[in-house]
LOMI-603862 format. One record per residue (C-alpha): residue number from 1; residue in three letters; x, y, z. Coordinates in Angstrom, 2 decimals, m for minus. Last residue first. Example, Ala and Ser with C-alpha at 12.3 -4.5 7.8 and 13.67 -1.06 7.14 Angstrom:
2
(2, 'ser', (13.67, m1.06, 7.14))
(1, 'ala', (12.30, m4.50, 7.80))
This chain:
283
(283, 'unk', (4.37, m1.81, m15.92))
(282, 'unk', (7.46, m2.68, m13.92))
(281, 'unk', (7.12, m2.38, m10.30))
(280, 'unk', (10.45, m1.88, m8.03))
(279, 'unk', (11.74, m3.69, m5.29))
(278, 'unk', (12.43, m3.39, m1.63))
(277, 'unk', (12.10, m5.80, 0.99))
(276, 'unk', (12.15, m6.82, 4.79))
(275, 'unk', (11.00, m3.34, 6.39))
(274, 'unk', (10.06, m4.48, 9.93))
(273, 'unk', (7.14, m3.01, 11.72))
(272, 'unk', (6.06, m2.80, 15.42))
(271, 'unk', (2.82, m1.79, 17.03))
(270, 'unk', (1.05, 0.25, 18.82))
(269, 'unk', (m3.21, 0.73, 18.54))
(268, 'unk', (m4.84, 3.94, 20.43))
(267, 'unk', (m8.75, 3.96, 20.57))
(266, 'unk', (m10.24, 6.69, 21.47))
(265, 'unk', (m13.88, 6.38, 23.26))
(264, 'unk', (m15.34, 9.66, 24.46))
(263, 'unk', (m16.22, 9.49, 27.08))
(262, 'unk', (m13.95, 6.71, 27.89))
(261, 'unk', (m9.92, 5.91, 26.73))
(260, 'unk', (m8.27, 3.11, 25.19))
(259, 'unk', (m4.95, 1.49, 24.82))
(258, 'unk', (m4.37, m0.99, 22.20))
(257, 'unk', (m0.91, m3.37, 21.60))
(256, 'unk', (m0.84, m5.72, 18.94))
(255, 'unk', (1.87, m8.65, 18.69))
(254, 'unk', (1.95, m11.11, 16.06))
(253, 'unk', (3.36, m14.49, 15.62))
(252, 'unk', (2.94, m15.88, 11.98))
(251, 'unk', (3.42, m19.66, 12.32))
(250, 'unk', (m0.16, m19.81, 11.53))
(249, 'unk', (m1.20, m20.70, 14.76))
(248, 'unk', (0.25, m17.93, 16.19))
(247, 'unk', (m1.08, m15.64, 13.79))
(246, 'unk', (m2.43, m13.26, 17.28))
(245, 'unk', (m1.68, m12.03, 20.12))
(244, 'unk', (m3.33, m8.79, 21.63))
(243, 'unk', (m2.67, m6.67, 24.48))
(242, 'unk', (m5.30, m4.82, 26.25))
(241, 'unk', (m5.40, m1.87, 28.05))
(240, 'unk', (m8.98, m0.27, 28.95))
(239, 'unk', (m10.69, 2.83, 29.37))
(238, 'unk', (m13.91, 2.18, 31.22))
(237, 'unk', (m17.70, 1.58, 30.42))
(236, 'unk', (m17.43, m2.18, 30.70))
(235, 'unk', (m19.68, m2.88, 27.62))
(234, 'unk', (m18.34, 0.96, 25.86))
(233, 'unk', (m14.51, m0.09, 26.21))
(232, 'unk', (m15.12, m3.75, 25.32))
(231, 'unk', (m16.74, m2.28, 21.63))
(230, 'unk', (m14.03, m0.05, 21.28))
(229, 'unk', (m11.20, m2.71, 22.36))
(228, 'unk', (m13.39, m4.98, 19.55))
(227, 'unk', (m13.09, m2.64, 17.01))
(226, 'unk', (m8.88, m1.75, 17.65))
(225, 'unk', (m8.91, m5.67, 17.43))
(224, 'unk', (m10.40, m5.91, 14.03))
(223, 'unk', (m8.61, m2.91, 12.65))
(222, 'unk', (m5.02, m4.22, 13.84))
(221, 'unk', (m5.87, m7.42, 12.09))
(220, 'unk', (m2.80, m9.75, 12.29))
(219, 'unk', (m1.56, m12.87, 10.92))
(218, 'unk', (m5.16, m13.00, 8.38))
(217, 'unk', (m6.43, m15.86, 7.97))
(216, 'unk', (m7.79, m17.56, 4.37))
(215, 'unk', (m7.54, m13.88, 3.54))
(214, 'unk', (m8.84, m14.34, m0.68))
(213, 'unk', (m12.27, m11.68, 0.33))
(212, 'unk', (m14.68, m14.60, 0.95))
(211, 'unk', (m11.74, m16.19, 3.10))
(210, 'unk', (m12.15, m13.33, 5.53))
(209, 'unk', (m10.86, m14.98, 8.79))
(208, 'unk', (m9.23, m13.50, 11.81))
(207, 'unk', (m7.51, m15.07, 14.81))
(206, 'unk', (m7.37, m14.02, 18.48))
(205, 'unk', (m5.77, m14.87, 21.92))
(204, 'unk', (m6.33, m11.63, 24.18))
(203, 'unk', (m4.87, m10.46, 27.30))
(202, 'unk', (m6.39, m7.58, 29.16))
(201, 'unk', (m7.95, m10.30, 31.82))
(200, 'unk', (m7.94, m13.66, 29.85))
(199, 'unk', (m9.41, m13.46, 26.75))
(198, 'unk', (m10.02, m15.44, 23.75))
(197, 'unk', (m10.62, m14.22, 20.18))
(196, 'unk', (m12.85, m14.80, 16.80))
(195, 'unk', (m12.49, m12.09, 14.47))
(194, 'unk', (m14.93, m13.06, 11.44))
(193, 'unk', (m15.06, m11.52, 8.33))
(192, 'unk', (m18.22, m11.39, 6.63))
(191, 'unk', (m17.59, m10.23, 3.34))
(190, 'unk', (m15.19, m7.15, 3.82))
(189, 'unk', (m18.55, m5.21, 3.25))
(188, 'unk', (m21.47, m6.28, 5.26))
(187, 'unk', (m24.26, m8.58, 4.07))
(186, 'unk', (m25.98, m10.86, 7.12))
(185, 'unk', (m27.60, m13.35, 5.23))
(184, 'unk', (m25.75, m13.40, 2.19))
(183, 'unk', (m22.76, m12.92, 3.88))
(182, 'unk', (m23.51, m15.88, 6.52))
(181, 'unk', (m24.23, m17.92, 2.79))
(180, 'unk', (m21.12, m17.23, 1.88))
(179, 'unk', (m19.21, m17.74, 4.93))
(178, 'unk', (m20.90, m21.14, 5.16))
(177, 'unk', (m19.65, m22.37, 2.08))
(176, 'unk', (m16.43, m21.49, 3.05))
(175, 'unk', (m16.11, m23.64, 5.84))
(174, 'unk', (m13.06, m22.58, 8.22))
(173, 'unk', (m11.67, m25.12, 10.06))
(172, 'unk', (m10.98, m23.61, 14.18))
(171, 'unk', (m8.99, m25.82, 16.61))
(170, 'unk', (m6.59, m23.45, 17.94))
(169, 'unk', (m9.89, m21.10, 19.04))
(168, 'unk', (m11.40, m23.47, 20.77))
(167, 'unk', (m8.21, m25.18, 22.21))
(166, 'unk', (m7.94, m21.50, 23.51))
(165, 'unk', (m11.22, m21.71, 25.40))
(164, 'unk', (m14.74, m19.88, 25.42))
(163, 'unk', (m14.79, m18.08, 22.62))
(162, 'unk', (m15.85, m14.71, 21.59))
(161, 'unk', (m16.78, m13.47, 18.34))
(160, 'unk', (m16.77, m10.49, 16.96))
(159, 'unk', (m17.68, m10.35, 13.34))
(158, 'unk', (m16.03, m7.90, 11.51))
(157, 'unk', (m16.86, m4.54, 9.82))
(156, 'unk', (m14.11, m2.08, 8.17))
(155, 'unk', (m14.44, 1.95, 9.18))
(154, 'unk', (m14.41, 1.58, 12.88))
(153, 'unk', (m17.08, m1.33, 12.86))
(152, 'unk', (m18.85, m3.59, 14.42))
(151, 'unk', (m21.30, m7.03, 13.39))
(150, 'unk', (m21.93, m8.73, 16.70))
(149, 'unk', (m21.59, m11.99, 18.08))
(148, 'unk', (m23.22, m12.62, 21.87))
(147, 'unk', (m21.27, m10.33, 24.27))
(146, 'unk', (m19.75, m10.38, 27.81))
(145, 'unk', (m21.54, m13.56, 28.98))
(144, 'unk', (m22.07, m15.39, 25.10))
(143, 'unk', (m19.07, m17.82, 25.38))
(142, 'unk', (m18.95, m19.75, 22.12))
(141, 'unk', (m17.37, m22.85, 22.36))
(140, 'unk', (m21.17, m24.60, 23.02))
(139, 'unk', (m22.23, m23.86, 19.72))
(138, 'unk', (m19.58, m26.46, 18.35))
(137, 'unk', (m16.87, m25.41, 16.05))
(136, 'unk', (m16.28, m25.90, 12.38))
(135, 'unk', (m15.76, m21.70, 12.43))
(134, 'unk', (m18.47, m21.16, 9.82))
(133, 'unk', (m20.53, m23.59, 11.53))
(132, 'unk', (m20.07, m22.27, 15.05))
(131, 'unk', (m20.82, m18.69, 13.76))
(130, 'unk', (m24.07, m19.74, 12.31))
(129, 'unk', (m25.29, m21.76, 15.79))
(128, 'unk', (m24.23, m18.39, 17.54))
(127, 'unk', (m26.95, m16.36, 15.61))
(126, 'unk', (m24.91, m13.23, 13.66))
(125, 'unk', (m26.02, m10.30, 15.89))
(124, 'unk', (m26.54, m7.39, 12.76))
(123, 'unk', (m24.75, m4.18, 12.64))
(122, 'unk', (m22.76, m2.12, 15.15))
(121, 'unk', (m21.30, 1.06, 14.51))
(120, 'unk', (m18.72, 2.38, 17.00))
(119, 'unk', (m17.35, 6.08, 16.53))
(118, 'unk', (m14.42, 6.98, 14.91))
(117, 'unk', (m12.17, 8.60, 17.46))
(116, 'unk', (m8.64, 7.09, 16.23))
(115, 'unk', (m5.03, 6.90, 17.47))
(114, 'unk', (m1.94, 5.80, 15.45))
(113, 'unk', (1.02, 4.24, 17.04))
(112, 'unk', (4.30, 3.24, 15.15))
(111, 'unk', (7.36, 1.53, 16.18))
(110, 'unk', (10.23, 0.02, 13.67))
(109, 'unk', (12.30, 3.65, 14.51))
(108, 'unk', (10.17, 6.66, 15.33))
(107, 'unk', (6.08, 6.92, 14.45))
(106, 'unk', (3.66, 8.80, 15.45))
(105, 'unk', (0.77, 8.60, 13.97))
(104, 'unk', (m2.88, 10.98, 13.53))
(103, 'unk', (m5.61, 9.99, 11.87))
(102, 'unk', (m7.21, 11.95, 8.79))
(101, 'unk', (m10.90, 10.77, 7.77))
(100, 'unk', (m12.11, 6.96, 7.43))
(99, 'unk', (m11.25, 6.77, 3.57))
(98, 'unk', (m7.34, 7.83, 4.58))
(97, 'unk', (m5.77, 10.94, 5.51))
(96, 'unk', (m2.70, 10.63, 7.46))
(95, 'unk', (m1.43, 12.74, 9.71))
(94, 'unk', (2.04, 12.36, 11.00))
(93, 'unk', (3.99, 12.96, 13.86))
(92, 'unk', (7.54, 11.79, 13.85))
(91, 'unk', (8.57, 13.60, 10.80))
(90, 'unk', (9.15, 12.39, 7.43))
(89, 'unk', (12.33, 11.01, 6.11))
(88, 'unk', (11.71, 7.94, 4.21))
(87, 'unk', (12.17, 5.86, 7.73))
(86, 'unk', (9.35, 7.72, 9.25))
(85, 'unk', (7.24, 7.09, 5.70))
(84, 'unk', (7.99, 3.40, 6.17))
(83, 'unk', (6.78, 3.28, 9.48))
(82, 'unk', (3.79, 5.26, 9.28))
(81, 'unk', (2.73, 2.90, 6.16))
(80, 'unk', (3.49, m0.03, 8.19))
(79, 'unk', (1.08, 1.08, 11.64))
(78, 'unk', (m1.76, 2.54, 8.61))
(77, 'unk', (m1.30, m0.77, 6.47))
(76, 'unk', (m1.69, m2.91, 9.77))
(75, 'unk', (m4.54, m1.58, 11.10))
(74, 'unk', (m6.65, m0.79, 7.99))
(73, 'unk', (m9.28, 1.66, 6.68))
(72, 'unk', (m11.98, 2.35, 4.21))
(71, 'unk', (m10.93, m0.49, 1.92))
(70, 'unk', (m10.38, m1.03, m1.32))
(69, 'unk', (m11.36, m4.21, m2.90))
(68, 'unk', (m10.41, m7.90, m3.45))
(67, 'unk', (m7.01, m8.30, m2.98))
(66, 'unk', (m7.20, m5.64, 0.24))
(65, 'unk', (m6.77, m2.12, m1.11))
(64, 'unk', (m5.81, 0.75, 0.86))
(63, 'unk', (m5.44, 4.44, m0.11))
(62, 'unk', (m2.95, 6.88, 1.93))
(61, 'unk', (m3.07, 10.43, 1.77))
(60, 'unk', (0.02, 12.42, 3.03))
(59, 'unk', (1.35, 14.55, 5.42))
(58, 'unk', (m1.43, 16.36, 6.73))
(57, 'unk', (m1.63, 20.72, 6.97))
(56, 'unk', (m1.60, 20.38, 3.76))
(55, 'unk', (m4.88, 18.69, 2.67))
(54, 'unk', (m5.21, 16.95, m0.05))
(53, 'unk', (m2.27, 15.19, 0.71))
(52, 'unk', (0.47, 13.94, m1.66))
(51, 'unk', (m0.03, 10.35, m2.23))
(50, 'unk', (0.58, 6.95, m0.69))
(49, 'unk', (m0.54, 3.75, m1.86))
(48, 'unk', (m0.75, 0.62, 0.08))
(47, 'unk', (m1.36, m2.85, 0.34))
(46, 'unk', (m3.13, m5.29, 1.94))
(45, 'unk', (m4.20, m8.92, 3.34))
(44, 'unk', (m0.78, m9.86, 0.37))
(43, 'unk', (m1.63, m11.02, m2.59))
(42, 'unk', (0.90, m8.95, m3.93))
(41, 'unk', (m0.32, m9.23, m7.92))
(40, 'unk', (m4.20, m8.50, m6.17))
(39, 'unk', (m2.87, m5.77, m4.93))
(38, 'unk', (m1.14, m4.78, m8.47))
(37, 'unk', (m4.67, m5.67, m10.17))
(36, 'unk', (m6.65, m3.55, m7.94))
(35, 'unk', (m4.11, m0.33, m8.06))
(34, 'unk', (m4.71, m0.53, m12.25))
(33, 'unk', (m7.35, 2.00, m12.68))
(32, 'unk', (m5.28, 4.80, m10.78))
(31, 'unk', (m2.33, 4.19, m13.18))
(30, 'unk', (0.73, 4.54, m11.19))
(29, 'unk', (2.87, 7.56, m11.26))
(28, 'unk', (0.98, 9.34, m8.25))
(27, 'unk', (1.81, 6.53, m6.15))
(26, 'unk', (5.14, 7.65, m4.58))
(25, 'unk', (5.64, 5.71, m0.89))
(24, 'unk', (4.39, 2.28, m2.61))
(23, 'unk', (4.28, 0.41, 0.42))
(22, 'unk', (3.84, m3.67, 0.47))
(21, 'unk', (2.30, m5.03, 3.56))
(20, 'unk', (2.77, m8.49, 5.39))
(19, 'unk', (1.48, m9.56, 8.71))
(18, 'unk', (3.48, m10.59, 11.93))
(17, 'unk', (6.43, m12.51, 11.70))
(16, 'unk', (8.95, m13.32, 8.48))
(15, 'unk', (11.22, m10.49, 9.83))
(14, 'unk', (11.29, m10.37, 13.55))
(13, 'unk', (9.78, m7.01, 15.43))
(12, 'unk', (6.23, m8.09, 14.90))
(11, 'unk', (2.73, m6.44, 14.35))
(10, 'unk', (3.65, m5.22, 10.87))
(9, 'unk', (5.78, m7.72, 8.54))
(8, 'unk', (7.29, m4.64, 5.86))
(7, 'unk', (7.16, m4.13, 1.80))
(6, 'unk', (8.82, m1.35, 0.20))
(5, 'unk', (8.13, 0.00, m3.43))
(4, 'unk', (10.09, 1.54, m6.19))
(3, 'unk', (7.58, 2.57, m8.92))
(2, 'unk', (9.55, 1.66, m12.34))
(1, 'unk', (8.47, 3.80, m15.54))
């Protein structure tokens, strides 16, 4: 039996922008042991799979998988998935229910904003000297004032990284090699990802890399830079509003938009998403 699904660019309002997601809005019909194999068949940074919820006072369940694995949660799958479900014929306000717990969306149009409470688990400080290698940079791009690197997470760990100078962060070459043996040394799920960034006030420059998990780069990494607002928001110990640019160097513009309150820490990420196919799954 076909399985119809949609697939969107999140984090831009132009088709072939932003990052790429593929929706299947009815995933009850597909065989559970198979979802790895069809996101691996995308080979896109995610995809989706929505199902009834188990709760129903939510409006539906959503699982994740990157290529590799499933994952907890997701910026741009949750910002796309809201989207598409709007445009299906839900309501504005949605909870979802993914691996992290529900989180509420709204959602009208191509714009979506969901808002978490999760909080902030740091990991190991990755030495600066491993970072630079990883990112073919030299020690000395990494600015260490706010922040050295740190392992965080909201439900999926990156590397934070901070750099010193946009020609920095233009100028990264990734060496695999070195992500391996940073995993080994530092183990996290999502296999050491980094999310290196440079800011300027609430304006932030930033690119993500997970080539250990088949995301050479990734366009744009809602999770990663909903993390790092968390992490800014508890350092500076005030809610913040920061907007986010990112796959530029790629050719992949993205826009992310995060808002953030203090005691507690939310974090609120906005976003655009632009349904540019539709298909159907044979198997």
């Amino acid at each position: 039996m076909a399985s119809t699904y949609l697939v969107y660019d999140v984090f831009t309002e132009k088709p072939f922008g932003g990052n790429q997601l593929a929706v299947f809005p009815q995933a009850s019909s597909l065989p559970q042991d198979q979802l790895q194999a069809i996101a691996a068949e995308f080979n896109f940074s995610e995809v989706t799979f929505v199902y009834p919820p188990e709760n129903n006072a939510h409006s539906a369940k959503v699982r994740i998988f990157t290529p590799t694995s499933e994952v907890d949660f997701a910026g741009h799958p949750t910002i796309g998935t809201a989207v598409a479900l709007r445009q299906l014929g839900y309501p504005s306000d949605l909870i979802l229910e993914l691996g992290i717990g529900p989180v509420p969306c709204f959602a009208e149009g191509e714009q979506a904003a969901f808002t978490i409470s999760n909080p902030l688990q740091t990991f190991a400080k990755p030495e600066p000297e491993d970072i630079a290698a990883a990112l073919g940079l030299a020690v000395s791009d990494i600015e260490t004032e706010t922040h050295l690197p740190i392992q965080a997470s909201l439900g999926l760990p990156f590397t934070l990284v901070e750099l010193n100078s946009r020609e920095a962060l233009r100028s990264i070459e990734t060496d695999t090699a070195v992500f391996r043996a940073c995993q080994k040394k530092y183990p996290v799920s999502l296999d050491f990802a980094i999310f290196a960034y440079v800011r300027s006030g609430g304006k932030i420059d930033s690119r993500m890399f997970a080539p250990l998990d088949n995301i050479p780069e990734d366009p744009a990494t809602g999770s990663a830079s909903a993390t790092l607002a968390a992490l800014l928001t508890g350092l500076w110990g005030e809610p913040q509003t920061l907007s986010f640019t990112q796959g530029e160097d790629m050719g992949r513009l993205s826009k992310i938009e995060i808002t953030t309150t203090h005691d507690p820490i939310t974090i609120t990420v906005s976003g655009s998403a632009v349904q540019i196919m539709r298909g159907e799954l044979v198997i």
